[in-house]
Steps between C-alpha positions, in 0.01 A plus 500: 500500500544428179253252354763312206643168588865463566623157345852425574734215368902402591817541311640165370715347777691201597704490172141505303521716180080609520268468771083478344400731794739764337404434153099510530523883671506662159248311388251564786585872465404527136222281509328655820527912567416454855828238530809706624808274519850428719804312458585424787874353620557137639617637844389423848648914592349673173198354362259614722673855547467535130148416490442707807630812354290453167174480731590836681586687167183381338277565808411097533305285278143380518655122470836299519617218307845357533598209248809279505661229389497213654720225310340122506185597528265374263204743537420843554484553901254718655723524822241526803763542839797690543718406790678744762834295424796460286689206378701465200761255351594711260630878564315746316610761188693734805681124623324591803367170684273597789512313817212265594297739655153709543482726179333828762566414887137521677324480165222163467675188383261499195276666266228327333339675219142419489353756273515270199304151489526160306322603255768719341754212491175311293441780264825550449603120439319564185845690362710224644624343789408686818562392883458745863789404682537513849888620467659834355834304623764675659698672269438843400148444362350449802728702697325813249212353534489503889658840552196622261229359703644583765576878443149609288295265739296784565455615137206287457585367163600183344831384462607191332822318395496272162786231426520447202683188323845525358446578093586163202827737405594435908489157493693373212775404701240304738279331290329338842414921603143577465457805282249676339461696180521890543186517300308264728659735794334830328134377478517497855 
């Protein structure tokens, strides 16, 4: 297995023109050798074959780290449970809008990912505003984000999925939008 960490961030979608998950891979990659990055599509069908075929041709990872966007938000979001379900107002890049159902048939209703404690939402509040939520949602983020526990559940080895807020340049036409600064989103 390969010991680098796989970070992975989404397209832009729903008529956005950037997306900060997208934006901060380069800048992960550059700054840290052992950082390989993925662009992944917004697509209930894709996004997890895509990243799925970059683990096999790399011979896995010694970590995981999915970020996204997640618009309204006000903090970066250490996202601690992904759900076995899907549930979307909004169709995704494909216009595919998945019926209310189990993500995997006979797979838990839940993963909670327990291998990181408070404390890392205290150190890093010192960058900026930091919260563990207790919901990926149920678009694609957590649909990724399941599938991925789910499928390298025996791998041993940490997986994690970051919201991040929508960026100042996102919000201009929403002045009530939380945002924060791209800068504040790279000391993380």
């Amino acid at each position: 297995m390969n010991k680098n960490i796989l970070v992975t961030g989404f397209k832009p979608f729903q008529g956005e023109v950037i997306n900060p998950s997208e934006i901060l891979l380069p800048e992960l990659s550059t700054a840290h050798p052992e950082v390989e990055t993925l662009t992944l599509p917004v697509s209930y069908q894709n996004s997890f074959r895509v990243l799925l075929n970059q683990w096999r041709k790399h011979g896995g990872y010694g970590a995981l780290v999915m970020l996204g966007q997640a618009g309204g938000r006000k903090a970066v979001c250490l996202e601690r449970v992904a759900i076995n379900w899907a549930e979307a107002s909004a169709a995704d890049e494909d216009g595919y809008r998945p019926p209310l159902a189990p993500l995997i048939n006979n797979a838990p209703s839940s993963y909670i990912v327990d291998f990181f404690s408070s404390q890392w939402k205290d150190h890093l509040s010192k960058t900026g505003p930091t919260e563990i939520s207790l919901s990926a949602g149920a678009f694609v983020c957590n649909s990724i984000y399941f599938q991925a526990l789910h499928t390298f559940a025996n791998k041993k080895m940490p997986i994690l999925f970051v919201h991040l807020p929508y960026l100042p340049e996102q919000t201009k036409h929403k002045p009530e939008m939380p945002s924060m600064s791209l800068e504040t989103q790279k000391k993380f």
